[in-house]
N, C-alpha and C positions, 0 to 999 in steps of 0.2 A: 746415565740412561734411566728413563721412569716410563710410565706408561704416559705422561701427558706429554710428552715430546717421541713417541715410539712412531717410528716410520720402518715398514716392511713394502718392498718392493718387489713381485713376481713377473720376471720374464717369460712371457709363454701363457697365452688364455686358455689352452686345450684344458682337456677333459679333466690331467695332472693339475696344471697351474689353477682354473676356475675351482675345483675340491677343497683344495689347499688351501686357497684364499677364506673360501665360505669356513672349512673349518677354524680360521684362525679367528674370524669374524665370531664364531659361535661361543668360542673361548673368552671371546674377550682381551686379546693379546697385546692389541695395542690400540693404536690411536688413529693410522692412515696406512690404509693399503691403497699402491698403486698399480696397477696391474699395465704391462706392455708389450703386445705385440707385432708381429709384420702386419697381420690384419687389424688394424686400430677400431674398426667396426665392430669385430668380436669383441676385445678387448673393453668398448667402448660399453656395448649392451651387456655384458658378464657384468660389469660395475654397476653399472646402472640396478640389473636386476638384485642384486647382494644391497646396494645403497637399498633398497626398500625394502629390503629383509628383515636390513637392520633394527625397522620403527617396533618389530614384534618379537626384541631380542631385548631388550634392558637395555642396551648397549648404545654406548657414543662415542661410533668408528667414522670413519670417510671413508667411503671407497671410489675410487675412480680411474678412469686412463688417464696414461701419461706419457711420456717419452724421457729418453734416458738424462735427459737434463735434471728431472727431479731425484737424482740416485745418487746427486752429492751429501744430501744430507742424511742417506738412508741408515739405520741402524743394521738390515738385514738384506740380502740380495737373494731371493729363491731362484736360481735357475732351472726351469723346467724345459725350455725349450731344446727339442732334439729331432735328429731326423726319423723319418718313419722307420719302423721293423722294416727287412724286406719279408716278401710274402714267402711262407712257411718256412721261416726262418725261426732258429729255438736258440738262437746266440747271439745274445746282446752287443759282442765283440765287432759282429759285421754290421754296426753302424756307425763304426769309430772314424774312418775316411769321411761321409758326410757331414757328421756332428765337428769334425775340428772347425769346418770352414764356418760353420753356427757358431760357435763360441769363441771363434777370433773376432767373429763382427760384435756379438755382445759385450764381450770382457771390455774390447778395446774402445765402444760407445761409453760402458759403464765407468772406467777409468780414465777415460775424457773428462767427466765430469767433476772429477776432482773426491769420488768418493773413498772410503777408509774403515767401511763399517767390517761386516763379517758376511762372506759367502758361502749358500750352503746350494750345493749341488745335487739337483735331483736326476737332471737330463742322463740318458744308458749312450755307454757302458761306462758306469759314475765313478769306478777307481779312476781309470786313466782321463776322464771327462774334470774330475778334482784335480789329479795333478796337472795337467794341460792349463785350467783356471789359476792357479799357483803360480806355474811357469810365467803366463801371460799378463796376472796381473801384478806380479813382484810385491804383493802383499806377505806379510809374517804370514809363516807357515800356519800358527796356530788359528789367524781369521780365514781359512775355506777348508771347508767340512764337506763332506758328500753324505749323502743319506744311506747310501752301503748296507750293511746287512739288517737295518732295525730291523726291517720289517720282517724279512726273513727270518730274527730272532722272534718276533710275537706269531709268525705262525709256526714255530717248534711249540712253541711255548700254549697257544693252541692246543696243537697237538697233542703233544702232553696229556693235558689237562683233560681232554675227551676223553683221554683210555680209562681216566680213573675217575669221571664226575665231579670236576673242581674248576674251580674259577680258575683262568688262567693267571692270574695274577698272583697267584700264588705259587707258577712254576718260576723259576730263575735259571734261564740258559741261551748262551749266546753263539750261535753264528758269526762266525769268522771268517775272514781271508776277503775275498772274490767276494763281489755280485755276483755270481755267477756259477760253471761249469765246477769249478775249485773249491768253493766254497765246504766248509767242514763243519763242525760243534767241536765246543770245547765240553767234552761229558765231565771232563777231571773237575769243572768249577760248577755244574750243575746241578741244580738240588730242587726238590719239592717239598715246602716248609723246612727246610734246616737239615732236609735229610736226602745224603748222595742218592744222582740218580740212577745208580748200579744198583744201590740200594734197593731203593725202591721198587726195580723191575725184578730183580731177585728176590724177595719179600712178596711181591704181588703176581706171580709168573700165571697162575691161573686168572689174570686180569688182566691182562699184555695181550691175550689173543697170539701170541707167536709172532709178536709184533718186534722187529730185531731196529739196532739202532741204523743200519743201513738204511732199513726201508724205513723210518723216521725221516731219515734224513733225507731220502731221496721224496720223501711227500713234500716236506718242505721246500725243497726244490721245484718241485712240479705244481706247487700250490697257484704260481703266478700263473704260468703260461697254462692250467686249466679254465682258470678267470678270463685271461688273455683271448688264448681261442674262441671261447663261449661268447665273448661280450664286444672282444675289439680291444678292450683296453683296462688296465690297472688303474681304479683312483683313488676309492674310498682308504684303504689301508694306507695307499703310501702319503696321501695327504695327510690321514690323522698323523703318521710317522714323523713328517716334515711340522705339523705344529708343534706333536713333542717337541724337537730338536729348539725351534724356535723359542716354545716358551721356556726352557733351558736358558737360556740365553737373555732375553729381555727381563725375566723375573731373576736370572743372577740363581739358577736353582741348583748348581752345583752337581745335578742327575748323572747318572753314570750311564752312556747308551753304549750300543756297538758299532760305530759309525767314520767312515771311511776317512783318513787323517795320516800326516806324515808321520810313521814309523821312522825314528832315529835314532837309532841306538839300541832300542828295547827289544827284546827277542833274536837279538844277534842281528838287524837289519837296520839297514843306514838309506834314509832319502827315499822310500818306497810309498806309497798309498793304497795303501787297503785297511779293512775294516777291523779294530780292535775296541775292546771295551775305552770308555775316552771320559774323563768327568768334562762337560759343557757347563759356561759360567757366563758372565757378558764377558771375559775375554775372546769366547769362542772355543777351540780345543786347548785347556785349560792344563790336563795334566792325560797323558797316556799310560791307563792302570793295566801292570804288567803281570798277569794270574800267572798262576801256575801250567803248564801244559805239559802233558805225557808226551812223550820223544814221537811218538805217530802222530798227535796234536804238532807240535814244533815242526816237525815236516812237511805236513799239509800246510801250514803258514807260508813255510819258506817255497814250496810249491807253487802257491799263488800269486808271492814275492816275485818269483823267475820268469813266470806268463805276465804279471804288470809290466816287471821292466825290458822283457822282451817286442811291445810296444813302445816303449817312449821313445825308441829308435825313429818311429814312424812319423813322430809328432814335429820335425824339421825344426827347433827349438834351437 
């Protein structure tokens, strides 16, 4: 795989899939994006307007519609497309009955096709939305990925970083488990430069504001659906999330994210999907890096373990 043969295919023109596209575009990630949805018109004009983006970018991309016959040769398959929220609804979980009968028709178009690259899952509720794409397209566990907690890891991470005036890049901590209600921090592997983040809030406690790791974690949580309500919808974040992952992959960069992958073996769980730190390579989920966790980390894992596979009952497989 090289960038002059790099094909990325995005299921779903929405607000998700058209972000995602443009930031892979801005990146420079590859070579051809094809973008495809139920409304080929959207689909048709999101291309069109990015193809003419492209003349005031350096870059020399193609973007265009297409339909799932161009996804044999794909390197990448983004799946974006999913059923709507219901209205004031705060659980990604009750869109899991709509979203199967969505991803039966895509997998099962996309595997028609004869394709064999790597699929990464963005569509909610994306644990069980990745195992379902697993199941359905009998691909190695290690080519379909979900985008899972990145994002939620860069808004701790955020976070963080505001209490104490630093670039966020220089927090390191990850979000685990769930997309979702389950979802925890691993604090035990946490640090800001080189230095634990117990540390740090104990060393710094008149700079915390009385800020406790709960309510850290519950901002993080809530970071989406304030977006959400406000605006209608999530894209800027989880798009850049979703090029991460990609350029992970087509550039071969070995990155370590936190991102949603079959658990087998590692932390006492077998055949599950949910979000763990994961090195991504152009194999795809390449090696699953097994940190350390305090016994209340280990349980909130295994917590989210029990509500994952408490659905796969539902998925009729």
């Amino acid at each position: 795989m090289s960038f002059k043969d790099s094909k990325v295919v995005i299921v779903g023109a929405g607000n998700v899939g058209s972000t995602t596209a443009y930031s892979i575009i801005n990146q420079g990630l590859c070579e051809e994006i094809v973008l495809i949805d139920v409304n080929w018109d959207k689909a048709y004009a999101e291309a069109l307007d990015m193809q003419h983006s492209v003349y005031f970018m350096n870059r020399n991309i193609k973007v265009h519609a297409g339909d799932y016959s161009e996804c044999s040769d794909a390197d990448v398959i983004i799946i974006t497309a999913s059923a709507p929220m219901p209205k004031d609804s705060h659980n990604r979980l009750e869109m899991l009955a709509p979203s199967m009968s969505i991803m039966r028709s895509i997998v099962g178009s996309v595997m028609t096709s004869g394709f064999d690259g790597i699929f990464l899952i963005i569509s909610n509720p994306v644990d069980i939305m990745t195992y379902y794409v697993w199941k359905l397209s009998g691909l190695p566990k290690n080519q379909v990925i979900g985008s899972g907690t990145n994002l939620d890891s860069a808004r701790l991470c955020c976070e963080l970083a505001a209490m104490y005036d630093l670039d966020a890049k220089s927090v390191e901590a990850f979000v685990l488990g769930e997309h979702g209600d389950s979802e925890f921090v691993s604090w035990n592997s946490s640090s800001i430069g080189g230095k634990r983040i117990d540390d740090v809030l104990a060393d710094n406690a008149d700079r915390t504001r009385d800020i406790t790791k709960e309510e850290l974690l519950r901002r993080t949580g809530q970071a989406g659906w304030d977006i959400f309500n406000r605006k209608g919808n999530t894209c800027y974040g989880i798009a850049a999330s979703g090029a991460a992952i990609v350029k992970s992959i087509l550039f071969n960069e070995n990155r370590i994210y936190p991102v949603t992958v079959c658990v087998d073996g590692q932390y006492d769980l077998n055949g599950v999907f949910l979000s763990v730190p994961t090195v991504i390579d152009k194999t795809g989920a390449k090696e699953t890096v097994e940190i350390k966790m305090e016994p209340d980390e280990l349980a909130s894992l295994h917590r989210s373990a029990e509500i994952m596979t408490s659905f796969y009952r539902e998925l009729n497989l």
